[in-house]
C-alpha positions as CSV (number, residue, x, y, z in Angstrom):
1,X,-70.1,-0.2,20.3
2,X,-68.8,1.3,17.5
3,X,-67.0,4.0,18.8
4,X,-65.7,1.8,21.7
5,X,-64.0,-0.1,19.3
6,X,-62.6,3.3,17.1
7,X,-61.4,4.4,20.9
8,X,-59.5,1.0,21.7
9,X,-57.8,0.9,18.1
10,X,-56.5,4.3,18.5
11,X,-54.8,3.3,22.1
12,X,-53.5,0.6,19.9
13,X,-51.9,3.0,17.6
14,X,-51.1,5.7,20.1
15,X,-49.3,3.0,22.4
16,X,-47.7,1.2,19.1
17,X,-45.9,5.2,18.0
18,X,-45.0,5.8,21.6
19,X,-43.4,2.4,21.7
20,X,-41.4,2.3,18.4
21,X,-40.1,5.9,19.0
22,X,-38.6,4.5,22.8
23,X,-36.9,2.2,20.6
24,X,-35.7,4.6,18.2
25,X,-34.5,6.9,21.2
26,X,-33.1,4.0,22.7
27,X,-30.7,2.8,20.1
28,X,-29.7,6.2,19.5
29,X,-29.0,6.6,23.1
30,X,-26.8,3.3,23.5
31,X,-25.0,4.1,20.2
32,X,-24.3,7.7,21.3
33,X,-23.2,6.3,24.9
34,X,-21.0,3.6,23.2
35,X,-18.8,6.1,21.3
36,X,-18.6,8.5,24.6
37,X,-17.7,5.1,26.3
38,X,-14.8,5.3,23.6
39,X,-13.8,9.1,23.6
40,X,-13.5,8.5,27.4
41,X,-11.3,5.4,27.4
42,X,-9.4,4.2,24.0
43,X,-9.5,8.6,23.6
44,X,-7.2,8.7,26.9
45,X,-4.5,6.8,25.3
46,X,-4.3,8.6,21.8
47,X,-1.4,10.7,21.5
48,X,-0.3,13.6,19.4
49,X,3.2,13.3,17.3
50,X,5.3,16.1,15.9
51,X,8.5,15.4,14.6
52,X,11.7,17.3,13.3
53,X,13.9,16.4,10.5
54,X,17.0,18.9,9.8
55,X,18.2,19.0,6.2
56,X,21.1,20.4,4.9
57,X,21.7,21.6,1.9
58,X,25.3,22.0,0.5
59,X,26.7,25.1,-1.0
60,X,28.6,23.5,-3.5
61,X,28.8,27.3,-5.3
62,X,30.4,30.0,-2.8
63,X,31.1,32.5,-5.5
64,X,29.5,35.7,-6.4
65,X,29.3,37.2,-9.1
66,X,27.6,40.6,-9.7
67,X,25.6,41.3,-12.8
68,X,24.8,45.1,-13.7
69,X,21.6,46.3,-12.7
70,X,19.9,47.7,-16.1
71,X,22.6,47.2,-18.9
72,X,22.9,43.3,-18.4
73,X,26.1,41.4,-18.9
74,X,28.7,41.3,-16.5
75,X,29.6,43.4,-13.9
76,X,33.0,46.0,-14.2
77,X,34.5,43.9,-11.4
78,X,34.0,40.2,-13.9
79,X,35.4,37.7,-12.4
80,X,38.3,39.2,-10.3
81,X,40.0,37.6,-8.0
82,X,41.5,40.2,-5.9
83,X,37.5,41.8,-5.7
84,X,36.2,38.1,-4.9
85,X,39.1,37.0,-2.1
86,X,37.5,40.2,-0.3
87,X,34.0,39.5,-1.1
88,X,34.7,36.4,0.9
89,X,36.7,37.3,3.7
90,X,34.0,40.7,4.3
91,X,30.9,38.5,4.3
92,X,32.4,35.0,5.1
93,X,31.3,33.6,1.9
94,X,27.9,32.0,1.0
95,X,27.0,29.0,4.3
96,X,25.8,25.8,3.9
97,X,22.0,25.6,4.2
98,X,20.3,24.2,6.8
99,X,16.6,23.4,6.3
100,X,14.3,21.9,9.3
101,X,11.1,20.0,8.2
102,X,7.9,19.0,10.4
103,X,6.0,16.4,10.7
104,X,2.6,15.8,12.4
105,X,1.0,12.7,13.1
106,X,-0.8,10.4,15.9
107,X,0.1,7.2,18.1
108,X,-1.7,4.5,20.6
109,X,-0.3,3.9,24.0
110,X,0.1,0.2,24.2
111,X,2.3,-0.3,27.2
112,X,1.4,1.6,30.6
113,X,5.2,1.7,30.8
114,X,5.1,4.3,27.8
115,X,5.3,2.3,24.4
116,X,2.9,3.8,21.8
117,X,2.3,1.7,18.2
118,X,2.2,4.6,15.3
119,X,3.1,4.5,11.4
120,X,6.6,4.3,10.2
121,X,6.0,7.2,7.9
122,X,5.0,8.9,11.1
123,X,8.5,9.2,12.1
124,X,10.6,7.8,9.3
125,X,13.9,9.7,9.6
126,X,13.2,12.1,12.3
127,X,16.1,13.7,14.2
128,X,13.8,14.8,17.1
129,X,10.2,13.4,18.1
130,X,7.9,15.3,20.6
131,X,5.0,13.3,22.1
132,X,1.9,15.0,23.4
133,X,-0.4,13.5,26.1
134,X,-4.2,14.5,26.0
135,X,-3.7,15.6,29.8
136,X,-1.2,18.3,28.0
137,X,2.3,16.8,28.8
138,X,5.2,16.6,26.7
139,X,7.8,13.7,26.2
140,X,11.1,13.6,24.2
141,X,10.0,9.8,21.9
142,X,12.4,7.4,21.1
143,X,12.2,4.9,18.1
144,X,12.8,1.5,19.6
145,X,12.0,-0.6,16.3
146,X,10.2,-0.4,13.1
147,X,9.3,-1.7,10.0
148,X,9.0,-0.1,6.5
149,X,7.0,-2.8,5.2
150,X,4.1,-3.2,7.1
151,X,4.7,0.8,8.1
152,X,4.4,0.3,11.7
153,X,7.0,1.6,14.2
154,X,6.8,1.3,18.3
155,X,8.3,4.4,20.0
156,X,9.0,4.8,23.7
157,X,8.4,7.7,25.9
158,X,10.1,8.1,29.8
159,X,6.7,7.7,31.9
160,X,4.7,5.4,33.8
161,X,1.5,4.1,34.6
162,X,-0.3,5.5,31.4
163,X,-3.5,4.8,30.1
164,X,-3.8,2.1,27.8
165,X,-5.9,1.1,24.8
166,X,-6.2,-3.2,23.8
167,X,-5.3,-4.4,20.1
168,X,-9.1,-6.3,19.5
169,X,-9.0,-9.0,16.7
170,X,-9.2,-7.8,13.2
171,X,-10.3,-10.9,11.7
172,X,-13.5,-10.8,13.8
173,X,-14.7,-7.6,12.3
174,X,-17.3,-7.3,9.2
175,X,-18.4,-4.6,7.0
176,X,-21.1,-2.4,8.0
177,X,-19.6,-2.3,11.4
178,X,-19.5,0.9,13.4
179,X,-15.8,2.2,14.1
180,X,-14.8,5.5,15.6
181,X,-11.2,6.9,14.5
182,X,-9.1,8.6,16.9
183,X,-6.0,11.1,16.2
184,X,-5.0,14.7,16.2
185,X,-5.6,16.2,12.8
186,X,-4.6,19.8,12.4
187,X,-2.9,19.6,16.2
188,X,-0.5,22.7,15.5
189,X,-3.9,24.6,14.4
190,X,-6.1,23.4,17.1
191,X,-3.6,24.5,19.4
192,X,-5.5,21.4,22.1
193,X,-2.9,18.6,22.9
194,X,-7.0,16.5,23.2
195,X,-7.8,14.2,20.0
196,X,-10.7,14.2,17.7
197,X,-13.3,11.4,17.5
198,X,-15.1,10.6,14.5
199,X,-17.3,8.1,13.9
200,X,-18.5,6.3,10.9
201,X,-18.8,2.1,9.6
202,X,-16.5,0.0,8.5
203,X,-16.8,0.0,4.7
204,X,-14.6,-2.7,3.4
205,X,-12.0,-5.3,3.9
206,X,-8.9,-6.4,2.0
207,X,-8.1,-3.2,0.0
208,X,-4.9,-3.0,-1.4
209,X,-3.8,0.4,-3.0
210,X,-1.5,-0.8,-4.9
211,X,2.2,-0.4,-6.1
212,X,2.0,2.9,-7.2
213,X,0.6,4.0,-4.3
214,X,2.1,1.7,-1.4
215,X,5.7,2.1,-3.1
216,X,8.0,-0.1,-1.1
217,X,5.4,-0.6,1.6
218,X,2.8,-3.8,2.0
219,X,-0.8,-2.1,1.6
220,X,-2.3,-4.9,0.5
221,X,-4.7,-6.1,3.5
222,X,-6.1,-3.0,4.3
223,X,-9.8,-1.9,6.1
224,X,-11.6,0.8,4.4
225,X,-13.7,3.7,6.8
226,X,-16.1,6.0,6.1
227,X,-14.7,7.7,9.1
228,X,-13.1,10.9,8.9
229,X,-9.5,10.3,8.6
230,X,-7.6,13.8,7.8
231,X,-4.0,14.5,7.8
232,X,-2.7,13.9,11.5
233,X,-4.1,11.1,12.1
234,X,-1.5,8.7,10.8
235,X,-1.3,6.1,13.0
236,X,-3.9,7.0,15.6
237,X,-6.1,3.9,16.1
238,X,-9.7,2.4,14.6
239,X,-11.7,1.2,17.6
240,X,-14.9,-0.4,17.6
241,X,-17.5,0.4,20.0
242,X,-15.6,-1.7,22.5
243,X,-13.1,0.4,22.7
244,X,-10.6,-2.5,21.4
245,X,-8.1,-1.0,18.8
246,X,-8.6,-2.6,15.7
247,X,-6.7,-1.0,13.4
248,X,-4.3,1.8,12.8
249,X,-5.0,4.7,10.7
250,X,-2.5,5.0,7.6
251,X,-4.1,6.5,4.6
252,X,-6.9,8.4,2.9
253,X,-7.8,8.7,-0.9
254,X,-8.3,12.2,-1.4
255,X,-8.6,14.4,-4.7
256,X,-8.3,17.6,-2.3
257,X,-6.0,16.3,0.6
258,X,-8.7,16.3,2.9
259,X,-11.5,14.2,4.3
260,X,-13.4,12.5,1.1
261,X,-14.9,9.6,3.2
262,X,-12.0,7.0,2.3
263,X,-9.9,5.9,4.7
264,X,-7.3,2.8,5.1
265,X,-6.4,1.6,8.2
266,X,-3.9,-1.6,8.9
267,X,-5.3,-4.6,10.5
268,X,-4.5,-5.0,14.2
269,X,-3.5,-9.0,13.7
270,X,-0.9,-7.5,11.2
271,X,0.2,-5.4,14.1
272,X,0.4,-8.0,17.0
273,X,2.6,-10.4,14.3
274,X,5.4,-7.9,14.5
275,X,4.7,-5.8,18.0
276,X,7.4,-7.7,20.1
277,X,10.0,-7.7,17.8
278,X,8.9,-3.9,17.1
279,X,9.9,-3.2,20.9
280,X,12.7,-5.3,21.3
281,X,14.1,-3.2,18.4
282,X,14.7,-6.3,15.8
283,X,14.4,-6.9,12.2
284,X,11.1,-7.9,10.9
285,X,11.1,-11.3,8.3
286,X,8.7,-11.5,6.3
287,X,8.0,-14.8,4.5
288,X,9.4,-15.4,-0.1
289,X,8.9,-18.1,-2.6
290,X,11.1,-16.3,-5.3
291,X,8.8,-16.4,-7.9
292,X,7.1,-14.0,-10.0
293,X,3.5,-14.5,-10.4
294,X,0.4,-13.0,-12.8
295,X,-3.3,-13.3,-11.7
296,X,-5.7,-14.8,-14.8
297,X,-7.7,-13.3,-16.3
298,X,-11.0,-14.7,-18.2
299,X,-8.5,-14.9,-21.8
300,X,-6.3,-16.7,-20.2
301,X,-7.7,-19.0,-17.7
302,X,-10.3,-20.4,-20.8
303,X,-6.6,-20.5,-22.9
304,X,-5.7,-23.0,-20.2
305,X,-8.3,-24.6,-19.6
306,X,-9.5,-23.6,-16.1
307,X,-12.9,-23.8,-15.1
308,X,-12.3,-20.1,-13.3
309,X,-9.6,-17.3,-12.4
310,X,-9.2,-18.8,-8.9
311,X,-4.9,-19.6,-8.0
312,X,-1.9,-17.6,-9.5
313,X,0.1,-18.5,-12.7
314,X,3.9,-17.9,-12.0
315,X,5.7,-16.5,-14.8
316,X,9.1,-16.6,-13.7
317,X,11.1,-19.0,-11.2
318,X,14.4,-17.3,-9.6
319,X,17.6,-18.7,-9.6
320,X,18.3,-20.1,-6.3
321,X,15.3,-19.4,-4.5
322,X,12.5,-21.7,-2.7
323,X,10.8,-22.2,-5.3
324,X,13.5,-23.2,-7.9
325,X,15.2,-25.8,-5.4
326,X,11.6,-27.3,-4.5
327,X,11.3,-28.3,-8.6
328,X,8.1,-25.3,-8.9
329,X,8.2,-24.4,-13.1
330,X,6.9,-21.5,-15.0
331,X,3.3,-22.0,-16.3
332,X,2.9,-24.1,-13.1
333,X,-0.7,-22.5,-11.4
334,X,-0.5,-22.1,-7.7
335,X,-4.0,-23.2,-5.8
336,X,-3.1,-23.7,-2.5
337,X,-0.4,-23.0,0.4
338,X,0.4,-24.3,3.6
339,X,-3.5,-25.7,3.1
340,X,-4.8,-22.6,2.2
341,X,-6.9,-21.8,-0.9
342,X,-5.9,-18.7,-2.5
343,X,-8.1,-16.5,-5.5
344,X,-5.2,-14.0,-6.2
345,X,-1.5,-12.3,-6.2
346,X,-2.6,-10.3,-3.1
347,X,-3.6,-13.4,-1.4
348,X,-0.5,-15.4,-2.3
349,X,1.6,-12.5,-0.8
350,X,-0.2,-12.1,2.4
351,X,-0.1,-16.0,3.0
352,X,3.1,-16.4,2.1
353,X,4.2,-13.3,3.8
354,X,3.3,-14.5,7.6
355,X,5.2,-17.9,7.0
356,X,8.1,-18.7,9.4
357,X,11.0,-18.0,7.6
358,X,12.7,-21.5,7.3
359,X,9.7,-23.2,7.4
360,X,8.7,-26.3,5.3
361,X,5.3,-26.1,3.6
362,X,2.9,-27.8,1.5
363,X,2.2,-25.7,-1.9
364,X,-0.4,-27.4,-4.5
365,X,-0.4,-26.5,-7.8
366,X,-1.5,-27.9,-11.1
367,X,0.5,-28.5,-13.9
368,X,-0.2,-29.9,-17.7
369,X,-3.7,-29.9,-15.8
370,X,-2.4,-32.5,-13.1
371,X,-2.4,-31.6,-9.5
372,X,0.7,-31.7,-8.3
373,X,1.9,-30.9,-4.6
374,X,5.5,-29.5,-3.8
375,X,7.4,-29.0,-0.5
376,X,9.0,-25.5,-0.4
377,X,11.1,-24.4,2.2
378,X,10.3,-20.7,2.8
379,X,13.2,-18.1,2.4
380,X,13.2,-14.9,3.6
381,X,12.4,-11.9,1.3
382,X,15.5,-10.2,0.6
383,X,15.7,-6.3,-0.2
384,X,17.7,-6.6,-3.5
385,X,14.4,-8.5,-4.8
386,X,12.1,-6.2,-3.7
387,X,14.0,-3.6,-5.5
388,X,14.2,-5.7,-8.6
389,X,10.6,-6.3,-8.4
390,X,9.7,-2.7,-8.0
391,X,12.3,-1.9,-11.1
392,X,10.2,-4.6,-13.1
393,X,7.0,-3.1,-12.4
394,X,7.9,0.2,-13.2
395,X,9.2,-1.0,-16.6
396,X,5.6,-2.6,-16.7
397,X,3.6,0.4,-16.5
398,X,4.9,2.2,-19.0
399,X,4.7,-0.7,-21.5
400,X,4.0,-0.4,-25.5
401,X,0.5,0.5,-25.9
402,X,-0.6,-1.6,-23.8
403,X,1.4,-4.6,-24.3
404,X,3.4,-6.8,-21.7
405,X,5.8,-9.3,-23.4
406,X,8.6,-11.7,-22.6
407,X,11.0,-13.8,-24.3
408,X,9.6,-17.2,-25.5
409,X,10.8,-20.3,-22.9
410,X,10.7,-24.1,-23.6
411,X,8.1,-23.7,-20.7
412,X,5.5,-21.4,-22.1
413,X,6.2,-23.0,-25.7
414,X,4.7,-25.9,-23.8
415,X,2.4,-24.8,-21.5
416,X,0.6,-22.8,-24.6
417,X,1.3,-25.3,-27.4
418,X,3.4,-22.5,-29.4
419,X,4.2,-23.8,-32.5
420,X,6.6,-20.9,-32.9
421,X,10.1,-20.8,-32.1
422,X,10.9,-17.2,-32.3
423,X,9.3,-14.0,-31.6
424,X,8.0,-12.4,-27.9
425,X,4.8,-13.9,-26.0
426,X,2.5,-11.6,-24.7
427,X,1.9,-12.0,-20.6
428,X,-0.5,-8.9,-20.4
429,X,-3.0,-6.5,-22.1
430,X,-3.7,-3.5,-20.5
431,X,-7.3,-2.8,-20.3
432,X,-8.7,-0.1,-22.6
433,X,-5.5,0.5,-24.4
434,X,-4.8,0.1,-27.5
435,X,-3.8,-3.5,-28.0
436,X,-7.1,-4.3,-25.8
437,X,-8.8,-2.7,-28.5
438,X,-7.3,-4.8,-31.0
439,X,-8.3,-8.0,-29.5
440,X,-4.6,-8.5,-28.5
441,X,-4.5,-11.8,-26.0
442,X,-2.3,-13.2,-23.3
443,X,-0.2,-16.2,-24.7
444,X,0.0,-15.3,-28.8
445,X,3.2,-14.3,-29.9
446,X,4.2,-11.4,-31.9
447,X,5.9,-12.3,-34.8
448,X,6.3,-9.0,-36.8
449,X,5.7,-5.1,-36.5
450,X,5.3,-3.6,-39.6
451,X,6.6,-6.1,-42.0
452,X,9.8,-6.0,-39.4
453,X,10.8,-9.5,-37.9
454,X,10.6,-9.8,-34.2
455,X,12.8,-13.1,-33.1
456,X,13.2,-12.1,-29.6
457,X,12.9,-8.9,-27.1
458,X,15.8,-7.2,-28.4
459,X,14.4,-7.0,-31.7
460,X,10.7,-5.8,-30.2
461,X,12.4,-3.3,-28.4
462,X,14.8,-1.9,-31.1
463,X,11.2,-2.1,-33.4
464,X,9.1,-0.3,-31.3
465,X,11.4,2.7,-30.5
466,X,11.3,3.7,-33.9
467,X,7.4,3.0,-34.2
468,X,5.0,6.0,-35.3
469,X,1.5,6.2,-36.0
470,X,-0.8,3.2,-36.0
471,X,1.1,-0.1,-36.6
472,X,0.4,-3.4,-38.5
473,X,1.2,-6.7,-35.9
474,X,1.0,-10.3,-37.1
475,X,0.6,-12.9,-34.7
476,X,0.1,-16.6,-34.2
477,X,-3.6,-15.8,-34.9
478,X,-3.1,-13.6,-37.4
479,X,-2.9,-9.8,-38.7
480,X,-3.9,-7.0,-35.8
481,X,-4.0,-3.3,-36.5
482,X,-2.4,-1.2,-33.6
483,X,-3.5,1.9,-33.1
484,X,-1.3,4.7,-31.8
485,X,-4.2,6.0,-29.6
486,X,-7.0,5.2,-28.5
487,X,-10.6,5.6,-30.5
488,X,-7.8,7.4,-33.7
């Protein structure tokens, strides 16, 4: 009996190993079918891009003059005109240089009738654009439209009846997913007009790289991959195991230049907002408030009293805009638009962003700590205020030791019950620099450097070009030393 039993438990065991490992083998198996599935179908629409730009380069110097070989100085000839007059008419003088540079990068075909959705970068300036099919065929592209902001551009090729790959929906998608990316890294190397397939998950949403990195371009909704991404494969597409595009590749974060395991790719929804004025070759709108605006942080939000770091704080109101004509203030805090709840900057800019331009919307905000809701009819961003944004930010990064100051205002005397009514208020402190160090906050106001007195910005930034060493601040909260450097 007892044996019986040992026998029947180990048919148990035997039949409980042989069944777990068919459904080991057979998830493998369906994952490793599903990205086939993939390589077979989205892979048949994924083309290769190369693209020429010619530069030329001015000779804005076509004389020659000779130096001698070992004794230095000047040649016997000098400067002679007779000797140069013949230099010139012998050799024809020194050309104008002409210098050809090449670019590589990847497209989806979106249209059977030949229209393929690739980066802006991808093709940003080119004189001539080659597309290569994975069948091997080449086509002379055409830009049709495109869009330095969102970098997406829609090119057109003279063929028919091409294989096709479907923009999926972006918002449906959720971390840990699995992706595969398609493109043509290394093309010109590979020498095979077929793309590469890599597979990997989806490892985050809602990356932005910020304006250092993104320049005058929106990267501020972006999904992270773990999939290799390698130069090339700008704007070849993310697919899910579908074969659905959800995404086009645009960027990697790389200390080498090569695969790391960090990817970026751009949302398809952000894609399918702008595709039909991409092909019919008009000028993408994108949605402005003309405002400036600061997220909190935990100094700042208990300063005002806010129960969390949740809404935007706008720090400056433009002349003329949206905003300004809708009766929105400085120190106003920004909760909500067009009904929808908003945490941060890069939130407000994406909402805002997608707005109709002309539309009327609903923007809640609180103010003196009393909701208040205003009706702000939204402009359209303009380029000059981009720029001037950009110019501000710049100016920003390279602030004093880690200070961020403005002018005082009858709104921010206000908002944080200054009793001052000179010096500069300070709107940020860099983390980990030196006025961070000195427990420097967001909304006290600097009233002298070094025994010098600071009435407005003029006066801090004549004072603080002729700062050296570690400095002595006083405040509205008192006496701070500033270090020149960190940990001195």
């Amino acid at each position: 009996m007892h044996k019986k039993l040992l026998v029947f438990l180990g048919l148990i065991l035997f039949a409980g190993q042989a069944f777990g490992a068919d459904v080991v083998s057979s998830d493998v198996l369906s994952l490793e079918n599903a990205i086939i599935n993939v390589a077979n179908t989205a892979g048949r629409a994924v083309v290769s891009i190369s693209t020429e730009h010619t530069q030329k380069v001015k000779n804005t110097n076509k004389r020659v003059y000779f130096n001698q070989p070992f004794g230095g100085g000047q040649s016997p000839f000098g400067k002679d005109e007779n000797f140069q007059k013949f230099f010139d008419e012998f050799f024809g003088g020194m050309p104008d240089r002409e210098y050809k540079q090449r670019g590589l990068g990847s497209g989806v075909i979106i249209n059977k009738e030949g229209y393929i959705l690739t980066n802006e970068h991808v093709v940003n300036n080119a004189d001539k654009i080659t597309v290569t099919l994975p069948d091997g065929r080449e086509f002379q592209g055409e830009v049709k439209g495109q869009d330095q902001r969102s970098d997406l551009a829609v090119i057109k090729i003279d063929s028919h009846n091409l294989p096709v790959a479907a923009l999926g929906d972006s918002d449906n998608i959720k971390i840990g997913q699995w992706v595969v990316a398609i493109g043509n890294p290394y093309s010109y190397a590979m020498q095979n007009p077929e793309p590469t397939v890599t597979q990997g998950v989806i490892s985050a949403l809602h990356r932005s790289l910020g304006k250092a990195l993104s320049q005058e371009r929106d990267y501020n909704d972006l999904i992270q991959t773990d999939a290799a991404i390698n130069p090339g494969n700008s704007g070849g597409p993310l697919v899910n195991l579908k074969g659905e595009v959800i995404g086009i590749n645009v960027a990697i974060f790389s200390t080498s230049g090569g695969y790391q395991g960090i990817g970026f790719a751009i949302p398809s929804n952000s894609a399918k907002r702008v595709l039909t004025r991409l092909i019919e070759g008009k000028k993408i709108s994108y949605g402005w408030l003309g405002i400036s605006v600061q997220d909190f942080n935990e100094e700042l939000a208990k300063h005002l009293g806010m129960p969390d770091k949740n809404g935007v704080l706008v720090s400056k109101v433009l002349e003329d805009g949206p905003a300004k004509k809708s009766g929105m203030k400085e120190g106003d805090i920004i909760k909500q638009v067009d009904g929808k709840s908003l945490n941060n900057v890069r939130e407000l800019l994406n909402i805002v962003g997608k707005l109709e331009v002309g539309r009327k919307v609903k923007v809640a905000v609180i103010r003196d700590k009393k909701p208040l809701t205003l009706e702000v009819a939204i402009g359209e961003r303009p380029q000059a205020i981009e720029e001037a944004e950009q110019e501000s930010e710049v100016k920003a990064a390279s602030s004093w030791r880690g200070l961020q100051v403005r002018d005082l205002s009858p709104e921010s005397i206000k908002r944080f019950r200054i009793e001052e009514k000179t010096g500069v208020i300070v709107t940020n402190v860099e983390q980990g620099s030196p006025a961070d160090e000195a427990n420097i906050s967001v909304g006290e106001v600097i009233l002298e450097i070094n025994k010098s007195v600071v009435n407005n910005m003029a006066d801090y930034d004549r004072i603080t070009k002729g700062v050296k060493g570690d400095c002595l601040l006083r405040t509205s909260r008192g006496y701070f030393l500033l270090k020149e450097k960190i940990g001195k």
